[in-house]
LOKENU-172817 format. One line per field, with one value per residue (C-alpha): residue in three letters; x, y, z; residue number from 1. Coordinates in nm, 4 decimals. Last residue first. Layout:
BEGIN
type <- c(ala | ...) $
east <- c(X | ...) $
north <- c(Y | ...) $
up <- c(Z | ...) $
seq <- c(NUM | ...) $
//
This chain:
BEGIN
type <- c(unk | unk | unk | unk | unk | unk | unk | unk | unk | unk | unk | unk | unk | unk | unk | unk | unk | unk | unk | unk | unk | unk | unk | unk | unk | unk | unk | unk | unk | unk | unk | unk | unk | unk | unk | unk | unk | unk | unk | unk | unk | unk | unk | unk | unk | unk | unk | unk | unk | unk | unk | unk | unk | unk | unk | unk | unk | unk | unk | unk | unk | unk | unk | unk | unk | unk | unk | unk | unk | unk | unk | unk | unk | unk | unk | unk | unk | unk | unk | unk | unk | unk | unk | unk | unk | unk | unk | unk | unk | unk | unk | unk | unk | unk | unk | unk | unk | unk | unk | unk | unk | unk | unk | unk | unk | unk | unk | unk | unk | unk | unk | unk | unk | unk | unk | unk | unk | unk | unk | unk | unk | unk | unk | unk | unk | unk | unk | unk | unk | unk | unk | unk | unk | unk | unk | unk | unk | unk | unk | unk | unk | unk | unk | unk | unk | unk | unk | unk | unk | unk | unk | unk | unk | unk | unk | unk | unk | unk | unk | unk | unk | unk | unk | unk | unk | unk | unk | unk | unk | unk | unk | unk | unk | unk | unk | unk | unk | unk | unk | unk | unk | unk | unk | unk | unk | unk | unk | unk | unk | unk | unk | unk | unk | unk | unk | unk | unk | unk | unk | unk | unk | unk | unk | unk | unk | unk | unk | unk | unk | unk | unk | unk | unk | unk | unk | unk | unk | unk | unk | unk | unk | unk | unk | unk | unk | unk | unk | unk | unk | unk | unk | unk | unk | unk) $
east <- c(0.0185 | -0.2206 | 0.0818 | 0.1614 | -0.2046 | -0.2116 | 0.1015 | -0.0498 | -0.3899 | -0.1908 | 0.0141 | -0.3146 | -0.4507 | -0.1779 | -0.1427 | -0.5069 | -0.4750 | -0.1930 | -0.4165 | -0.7307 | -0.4555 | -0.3065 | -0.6555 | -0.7916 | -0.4496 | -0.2126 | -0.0377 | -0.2842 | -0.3619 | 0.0274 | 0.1092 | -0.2472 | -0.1581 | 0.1567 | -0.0045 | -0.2528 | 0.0299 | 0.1631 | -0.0959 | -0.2344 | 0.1878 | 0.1424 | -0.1634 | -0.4566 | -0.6438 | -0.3817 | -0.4631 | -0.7010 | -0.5595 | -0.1989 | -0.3115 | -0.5274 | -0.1760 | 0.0197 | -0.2233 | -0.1945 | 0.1856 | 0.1877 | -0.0551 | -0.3853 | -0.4932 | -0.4702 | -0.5099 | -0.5171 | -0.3204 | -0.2559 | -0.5996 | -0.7096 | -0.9105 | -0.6532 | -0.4222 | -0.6520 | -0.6954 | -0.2960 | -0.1800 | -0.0952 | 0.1908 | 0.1883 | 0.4075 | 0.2684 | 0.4216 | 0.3924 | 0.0779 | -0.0849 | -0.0138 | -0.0981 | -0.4583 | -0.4968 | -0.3580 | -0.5665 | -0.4412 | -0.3331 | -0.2046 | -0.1350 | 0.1073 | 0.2730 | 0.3846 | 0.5355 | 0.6916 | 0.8869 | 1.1030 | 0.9086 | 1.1866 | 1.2004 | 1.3551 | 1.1380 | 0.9262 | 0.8979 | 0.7289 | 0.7790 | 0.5051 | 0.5030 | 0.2854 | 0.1647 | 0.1668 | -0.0190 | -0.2980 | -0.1029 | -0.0665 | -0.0723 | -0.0172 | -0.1174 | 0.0002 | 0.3599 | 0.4836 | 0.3331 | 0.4353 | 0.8436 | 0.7147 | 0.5942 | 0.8930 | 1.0672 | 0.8762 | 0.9419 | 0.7793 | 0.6359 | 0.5571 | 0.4710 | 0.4291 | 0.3699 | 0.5114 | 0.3377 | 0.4537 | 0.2409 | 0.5010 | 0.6321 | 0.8287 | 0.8119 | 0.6723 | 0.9983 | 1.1868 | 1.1208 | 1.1463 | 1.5310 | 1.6062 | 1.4635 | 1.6297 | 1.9604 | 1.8909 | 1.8271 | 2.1157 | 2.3363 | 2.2142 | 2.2202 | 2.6297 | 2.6373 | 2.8581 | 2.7480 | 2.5810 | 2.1970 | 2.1586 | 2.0414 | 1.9561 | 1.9393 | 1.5399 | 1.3736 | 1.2671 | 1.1681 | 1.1070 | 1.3080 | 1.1078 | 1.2967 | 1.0719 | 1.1790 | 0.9558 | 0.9310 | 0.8687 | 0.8960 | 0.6846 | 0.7621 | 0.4952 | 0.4918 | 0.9151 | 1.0443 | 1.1549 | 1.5104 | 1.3554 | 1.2525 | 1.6169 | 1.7617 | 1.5170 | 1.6487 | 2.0169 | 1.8426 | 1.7356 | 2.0631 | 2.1870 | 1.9365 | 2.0395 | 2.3822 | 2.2994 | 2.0974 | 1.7332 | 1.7218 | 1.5939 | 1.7221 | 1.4353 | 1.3676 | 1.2842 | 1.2378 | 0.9655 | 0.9641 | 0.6466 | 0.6355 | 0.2952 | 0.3882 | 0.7448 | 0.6459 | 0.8595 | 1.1636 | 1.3201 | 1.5346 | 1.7007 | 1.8111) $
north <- c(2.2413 | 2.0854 | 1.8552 | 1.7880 | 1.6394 | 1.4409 | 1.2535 | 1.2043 | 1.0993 | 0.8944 | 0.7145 | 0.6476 | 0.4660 | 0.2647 | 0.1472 | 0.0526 | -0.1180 | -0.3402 | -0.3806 | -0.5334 | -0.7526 | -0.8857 | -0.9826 | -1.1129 | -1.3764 | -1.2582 | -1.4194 | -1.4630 | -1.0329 | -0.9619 | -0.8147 | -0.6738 | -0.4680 | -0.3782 | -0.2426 | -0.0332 | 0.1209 | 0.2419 | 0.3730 | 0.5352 | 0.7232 | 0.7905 | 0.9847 | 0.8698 | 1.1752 | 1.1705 | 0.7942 | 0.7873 | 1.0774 | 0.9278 | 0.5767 | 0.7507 | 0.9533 | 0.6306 | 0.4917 | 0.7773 | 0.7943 | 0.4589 | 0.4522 | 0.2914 | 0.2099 | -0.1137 | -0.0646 | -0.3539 | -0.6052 | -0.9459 | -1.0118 | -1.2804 | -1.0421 | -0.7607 | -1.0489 | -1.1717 | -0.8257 | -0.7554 | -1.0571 | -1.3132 | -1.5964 | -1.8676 | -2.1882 | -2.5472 | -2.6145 | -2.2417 | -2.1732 | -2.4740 | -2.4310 | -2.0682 | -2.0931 | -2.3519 | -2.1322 | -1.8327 | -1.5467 | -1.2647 | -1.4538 | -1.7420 | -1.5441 | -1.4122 | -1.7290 | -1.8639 | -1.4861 | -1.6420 | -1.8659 | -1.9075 | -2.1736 | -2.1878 | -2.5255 | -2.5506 | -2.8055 | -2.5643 | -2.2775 | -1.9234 | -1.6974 | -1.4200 | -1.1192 | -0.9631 | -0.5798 | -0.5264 | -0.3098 | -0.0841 | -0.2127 | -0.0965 | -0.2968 | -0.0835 | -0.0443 | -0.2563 | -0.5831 | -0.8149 | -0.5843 | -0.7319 | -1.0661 | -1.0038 | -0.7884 | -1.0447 | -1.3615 | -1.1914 | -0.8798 | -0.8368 | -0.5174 | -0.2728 | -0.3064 | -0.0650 | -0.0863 | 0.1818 | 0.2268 | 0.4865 | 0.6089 | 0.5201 | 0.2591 | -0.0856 | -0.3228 | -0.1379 | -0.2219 | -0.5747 | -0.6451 | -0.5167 | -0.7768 | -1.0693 | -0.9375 | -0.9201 | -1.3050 | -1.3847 | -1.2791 | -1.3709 | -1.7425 | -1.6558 | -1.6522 | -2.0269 | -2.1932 | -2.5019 | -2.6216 | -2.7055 | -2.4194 | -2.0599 | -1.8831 | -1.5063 | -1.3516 | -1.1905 | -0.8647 | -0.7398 | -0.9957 | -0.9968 | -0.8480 | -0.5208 | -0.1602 | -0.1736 | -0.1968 | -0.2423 | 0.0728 | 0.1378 | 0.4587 | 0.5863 | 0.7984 | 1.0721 | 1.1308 | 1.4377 | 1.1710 | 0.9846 | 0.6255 | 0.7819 | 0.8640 | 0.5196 | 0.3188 | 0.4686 | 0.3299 | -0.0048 | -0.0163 | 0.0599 | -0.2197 | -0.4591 | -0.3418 | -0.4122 | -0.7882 | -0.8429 | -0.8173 | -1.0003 | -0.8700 | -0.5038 | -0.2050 | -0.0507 | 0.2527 | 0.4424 | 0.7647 | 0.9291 | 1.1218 | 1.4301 | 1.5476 | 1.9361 | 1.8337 | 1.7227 | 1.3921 | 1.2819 | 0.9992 | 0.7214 | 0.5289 | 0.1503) $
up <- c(1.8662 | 1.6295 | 1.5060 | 1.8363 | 1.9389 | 1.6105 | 1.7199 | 2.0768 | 1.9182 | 1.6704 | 1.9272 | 2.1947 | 1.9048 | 1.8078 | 2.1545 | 2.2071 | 1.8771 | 2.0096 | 2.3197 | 2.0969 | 1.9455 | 2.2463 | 2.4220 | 2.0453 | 2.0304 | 1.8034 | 1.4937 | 1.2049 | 1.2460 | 1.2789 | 0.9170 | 0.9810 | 1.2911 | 1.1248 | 0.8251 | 1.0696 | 1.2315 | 0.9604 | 0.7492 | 1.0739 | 1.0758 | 0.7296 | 0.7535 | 0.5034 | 0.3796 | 0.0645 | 0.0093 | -0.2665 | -0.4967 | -0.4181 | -0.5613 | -0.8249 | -0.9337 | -0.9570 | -1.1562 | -1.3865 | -1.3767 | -1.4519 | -1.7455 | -1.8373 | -1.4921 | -1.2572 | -0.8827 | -0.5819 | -0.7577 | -0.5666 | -0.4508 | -0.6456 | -0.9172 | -0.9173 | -1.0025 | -1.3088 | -1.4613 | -1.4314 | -1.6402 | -1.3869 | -1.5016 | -1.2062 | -1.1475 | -1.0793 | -0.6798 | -0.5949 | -0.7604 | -0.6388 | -0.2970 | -0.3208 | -0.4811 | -0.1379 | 0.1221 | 0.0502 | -0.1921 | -0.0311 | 0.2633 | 0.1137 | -0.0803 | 0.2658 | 0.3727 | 0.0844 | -0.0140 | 0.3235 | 0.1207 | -0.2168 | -0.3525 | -0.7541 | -0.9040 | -1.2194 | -1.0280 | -0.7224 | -0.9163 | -0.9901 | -0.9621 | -1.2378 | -1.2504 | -1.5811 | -1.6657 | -1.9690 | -1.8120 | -1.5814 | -1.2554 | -0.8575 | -0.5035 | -0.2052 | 0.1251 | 0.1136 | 0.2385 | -0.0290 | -0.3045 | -0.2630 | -0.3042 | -0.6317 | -0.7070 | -0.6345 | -0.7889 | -1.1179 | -1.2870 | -1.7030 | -1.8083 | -1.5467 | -1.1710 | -0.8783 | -0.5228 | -0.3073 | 0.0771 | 0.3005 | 0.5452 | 0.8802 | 0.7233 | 0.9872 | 0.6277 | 0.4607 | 0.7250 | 0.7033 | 0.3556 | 0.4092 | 0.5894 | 0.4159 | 0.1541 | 0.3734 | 0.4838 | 0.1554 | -0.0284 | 0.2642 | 0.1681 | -0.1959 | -0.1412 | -0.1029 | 0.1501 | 0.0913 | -0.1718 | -0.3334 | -0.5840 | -0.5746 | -0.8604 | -0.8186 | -0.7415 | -1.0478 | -1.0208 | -1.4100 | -1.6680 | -2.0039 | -2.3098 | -2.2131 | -2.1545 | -1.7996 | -1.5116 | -1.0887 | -0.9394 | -0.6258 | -0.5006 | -0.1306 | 0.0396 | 0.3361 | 0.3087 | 0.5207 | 0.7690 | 0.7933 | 0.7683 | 0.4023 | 0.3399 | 0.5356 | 0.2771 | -0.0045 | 0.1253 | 0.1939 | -0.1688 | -0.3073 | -0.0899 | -0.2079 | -0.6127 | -0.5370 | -0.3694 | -0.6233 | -0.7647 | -1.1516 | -1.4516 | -1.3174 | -1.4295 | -1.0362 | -1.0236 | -0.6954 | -0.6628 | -0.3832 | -0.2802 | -0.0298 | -0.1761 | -0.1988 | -0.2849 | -0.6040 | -0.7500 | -0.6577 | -0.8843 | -0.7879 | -1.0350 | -1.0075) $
seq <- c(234 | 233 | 232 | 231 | 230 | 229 | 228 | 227 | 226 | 225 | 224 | 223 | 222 | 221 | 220 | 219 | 218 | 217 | 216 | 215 | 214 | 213 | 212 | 211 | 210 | 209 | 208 | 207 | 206 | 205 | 204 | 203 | 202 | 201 | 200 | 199 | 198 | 197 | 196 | 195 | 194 | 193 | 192 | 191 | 190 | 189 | 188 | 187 | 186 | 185 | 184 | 183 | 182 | 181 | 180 | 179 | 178 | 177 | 176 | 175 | 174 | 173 | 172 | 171 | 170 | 169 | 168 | 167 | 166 | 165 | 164 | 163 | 162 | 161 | 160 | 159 | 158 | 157 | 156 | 155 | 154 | 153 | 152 | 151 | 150 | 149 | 148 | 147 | 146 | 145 | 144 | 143 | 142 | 141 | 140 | 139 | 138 | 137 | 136 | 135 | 134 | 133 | 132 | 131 | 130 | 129 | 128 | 127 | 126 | 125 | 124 | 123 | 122 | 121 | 120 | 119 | 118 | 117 | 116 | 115 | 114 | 113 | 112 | 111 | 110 | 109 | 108 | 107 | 106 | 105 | 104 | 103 | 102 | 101 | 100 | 99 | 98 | 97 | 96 | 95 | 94 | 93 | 92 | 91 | 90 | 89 | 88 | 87 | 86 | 85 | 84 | 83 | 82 | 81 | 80 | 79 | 78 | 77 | 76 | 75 | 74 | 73 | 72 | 71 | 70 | 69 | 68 | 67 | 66 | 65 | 64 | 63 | 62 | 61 | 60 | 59 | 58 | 57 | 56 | 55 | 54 | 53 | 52 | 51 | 50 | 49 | 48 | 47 | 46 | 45 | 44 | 43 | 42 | 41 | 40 | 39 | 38 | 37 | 36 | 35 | 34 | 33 | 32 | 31 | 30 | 29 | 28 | 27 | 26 | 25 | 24 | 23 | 22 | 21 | 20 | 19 | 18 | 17 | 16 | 15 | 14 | 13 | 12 | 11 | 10 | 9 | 8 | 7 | 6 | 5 | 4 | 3 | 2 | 1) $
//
């Protein structure tokens, strides 16, 4: 995994990600990325998922059937770290290239904006060739509606980039990555990290809260940004 900064005007970090399959080592490196933006000074974190292989990028470890099975801290730390990222008080980019697994598919569900270049193509692994969605499960039919994401999870799914802008799982394709990456920044510079934040938690909890409890989350977030908006004026 490499991290690259990019211009300190924009406060972008740039993390790339090129492993075939997302590990233990490669979660940890993540986390530590994660305690730098967590830190401040960061406005938007790029991850990358590409390599220039034939092999797909982000794939999750086998798991198998047994006890005391090291994919079950796996899991639990991915699980983990997706969390933090959906808390980041910055706007969160994952980008694909080339071909990506069910990780790095998973790992877009709890960020801002999903981006593509042209030939990138999105895998869904499938129950009959011994795949298990875990939570990606519940955040697929999110994107998707419950019934594409039954059948993609019990039949499989390859998406070139075209078709998963079209179902919701791609929100930006362009020619290049830095180009793509550039209209994502473009778009969003107006956007303050701290409404991009609190408006990706309200969603992350739109199927979960009652109207009463959602109209006073917003309330909340409100009164936060005009406070936050009231130091930086100061």
């Amino acid at each position: 995994m490499t991290t690259i900064d990019t211009s300190r005007d924009e406060r972008v970090l740039r993390v790339l990600i090129a492993e075939t399959v997302i590990d233990l080592d490669v979660v940890n490196a993540l986390a530590s990325v994660l305690d730098d933006v967590e830190a401040g000074g960061i406005d938007n974190l790029v991850v990358e998922f590409r390599n220039d292989r034939d092999a797909a990028t982000g794939d999750f470890p086998s798991w198998t059937l047994a006890a005391g099975r090291d994919d079950i801290r796996f899991f639990a730390r991915w699980d983990e770290l997706l969390s933090r990222v959906s808390r980041l008080e910055a706007k969160t980019f994952t980008l694909y290239s080339g071909t990506v697994g069910p990780a790095a598919v998973h790992f877009g569900f709890v960020t801002d904006l999903r981006l593509a270049t042209p030939g990138a193509q999105l895998v869904v692994s499938s129950l009959a060739d011994g795949g298990f969605p875990g939570t990606s499960a519940y955040w697929l039919a999110k994107f998707v509606g419950l019934g594409t994401a039954r059948t993609m999870l019990m039949l499989g799914a390859t998406l070139p980039a075209a078709r998963a802008n079209e179902v919701g799982l791609v929100d930006l394709v362009a020619d290049t990555v830095d180009t793509v990456i550039g209209h994502a920044l473009d778009a969003t510079r107006s956007v303050a990290p701290e409404a991009a934040y609190f408006t990706r938690r309200i969603l992350d909890d739109c199927y979960l809260l009652e109207s009463p409890a959602a109209v006073e989350q917003v309330k909340a977030a409100r009164f936060k940004l005009g406070m936050s908006a009231l130091r930086s004026a100061s």
